[in-house]
C-alpha positions in Angstrom: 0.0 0.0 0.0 1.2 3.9 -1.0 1.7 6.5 1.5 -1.5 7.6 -0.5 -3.3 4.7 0.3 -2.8 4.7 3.8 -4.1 8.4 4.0 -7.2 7.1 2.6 -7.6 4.3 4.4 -10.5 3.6 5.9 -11.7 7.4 5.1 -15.6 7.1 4.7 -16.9 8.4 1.0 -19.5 9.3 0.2 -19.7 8.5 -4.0 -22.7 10.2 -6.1 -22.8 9.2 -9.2 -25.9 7.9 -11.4 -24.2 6.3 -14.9 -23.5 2.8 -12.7 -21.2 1.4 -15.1 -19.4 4.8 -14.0 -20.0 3.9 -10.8 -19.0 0.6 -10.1 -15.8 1.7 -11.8 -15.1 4.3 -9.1 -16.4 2.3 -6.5 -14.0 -0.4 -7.2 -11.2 2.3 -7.0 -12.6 3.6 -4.0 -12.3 0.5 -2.3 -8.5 -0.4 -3.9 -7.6 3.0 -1.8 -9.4 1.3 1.2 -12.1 3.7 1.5 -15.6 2.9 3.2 -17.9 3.8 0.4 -21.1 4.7 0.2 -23.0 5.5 -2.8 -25.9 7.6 -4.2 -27.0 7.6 -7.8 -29.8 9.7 -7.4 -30.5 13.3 -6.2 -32.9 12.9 -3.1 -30.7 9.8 -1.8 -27.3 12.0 -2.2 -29.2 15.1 -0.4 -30.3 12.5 2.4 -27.0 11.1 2.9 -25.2 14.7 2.8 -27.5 15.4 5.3 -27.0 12.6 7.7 -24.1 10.4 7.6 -20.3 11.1 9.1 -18.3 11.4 6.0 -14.7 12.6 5.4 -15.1 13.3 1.9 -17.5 13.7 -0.8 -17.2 12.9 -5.1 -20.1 14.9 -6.4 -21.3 14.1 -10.1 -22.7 17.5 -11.3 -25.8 16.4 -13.0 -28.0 13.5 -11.7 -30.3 12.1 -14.3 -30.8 15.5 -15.4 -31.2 17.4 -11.8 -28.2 19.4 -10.6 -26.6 18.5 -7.6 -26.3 21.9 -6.3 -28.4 21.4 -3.3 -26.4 18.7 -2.0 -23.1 20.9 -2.5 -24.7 23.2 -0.1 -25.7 20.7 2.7 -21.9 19.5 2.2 -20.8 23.1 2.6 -23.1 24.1 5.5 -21.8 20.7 7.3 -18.1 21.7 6.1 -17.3 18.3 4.3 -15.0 18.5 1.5 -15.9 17.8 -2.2 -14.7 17.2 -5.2 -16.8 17.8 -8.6 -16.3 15.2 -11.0 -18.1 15.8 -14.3 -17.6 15.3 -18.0 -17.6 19.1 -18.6 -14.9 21.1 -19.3 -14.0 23.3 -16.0 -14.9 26.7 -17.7 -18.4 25.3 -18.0 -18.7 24.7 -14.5 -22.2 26.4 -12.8 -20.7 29.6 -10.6 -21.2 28.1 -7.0 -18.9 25.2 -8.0 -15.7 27.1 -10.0 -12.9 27.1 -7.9 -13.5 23.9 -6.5 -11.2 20.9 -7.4 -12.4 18.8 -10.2 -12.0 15.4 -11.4 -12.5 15.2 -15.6 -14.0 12.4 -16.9 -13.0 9.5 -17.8 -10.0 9.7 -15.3 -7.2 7.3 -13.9 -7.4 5.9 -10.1 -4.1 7.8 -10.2 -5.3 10.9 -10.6 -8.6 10.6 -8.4 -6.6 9.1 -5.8 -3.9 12.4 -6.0 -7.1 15.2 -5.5 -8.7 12.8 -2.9 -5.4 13.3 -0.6 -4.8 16.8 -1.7 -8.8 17.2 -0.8 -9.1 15.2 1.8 -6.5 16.2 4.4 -8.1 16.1 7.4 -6.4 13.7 9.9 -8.1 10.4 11.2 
């Protein structure tokens, strides 16, 4: 295991995304970094879960079966739980209340997810 790895061990994530072949890919890399996943593929389950569970991090698809997830970006801000946007936009296309943040294009590489998730993630355990 990577010095990477171990920072993300165990680290509970919170993964909403609604294409599942998308997701299980993610997933699977979640769990190769030895995260606790959990997962939300649609809006309302996402904004419950924002709301209510102890997580240490958050990858937040921007659109979800056509809704935007802006309202569980809020409950994650309000509750001051880091998140990354992943999306297949291009960053200048981002809505407003999410430019700035750190953002995962994709299709992407574990490597790369796993690099903005300790970068993101820092908080210790």
């Amino acid at each position: 295991m990577t010095a990477e790895q171990d920072n993300l061990a165990g680290r509970r994530i919170l993964m909403v995304e609604d294409e599942m072949m998308l997701a299980l890919l993610i997933g699977d890399y979640l769990e190769t970094l030895g995260c606790r996943v959990c997962k939300a593929g649609r809006l309302d389950k996402a904004l419950a879960l924002a709301q209510s569970e102890t997580l240490d991090g958050v990858l937040l698809d921007l659109n979800l079966g056509g809704k935007s997830s802006a309202p569980v970006a809020a409950e994650l801000d309000r509750r001051g739980i880091p998140w990354i946007v992943t999306t297949g936009y291009n960053a200048d296309r981002l809505p407003d209340e999410q430019r700035g943040r750190p953002v995962l294009q994709k299709p992407y590489l574990l490597e790369d997810m796993e690099q903005l998730m300790v970068a993101t993630f820092k908080a210790e355990q």
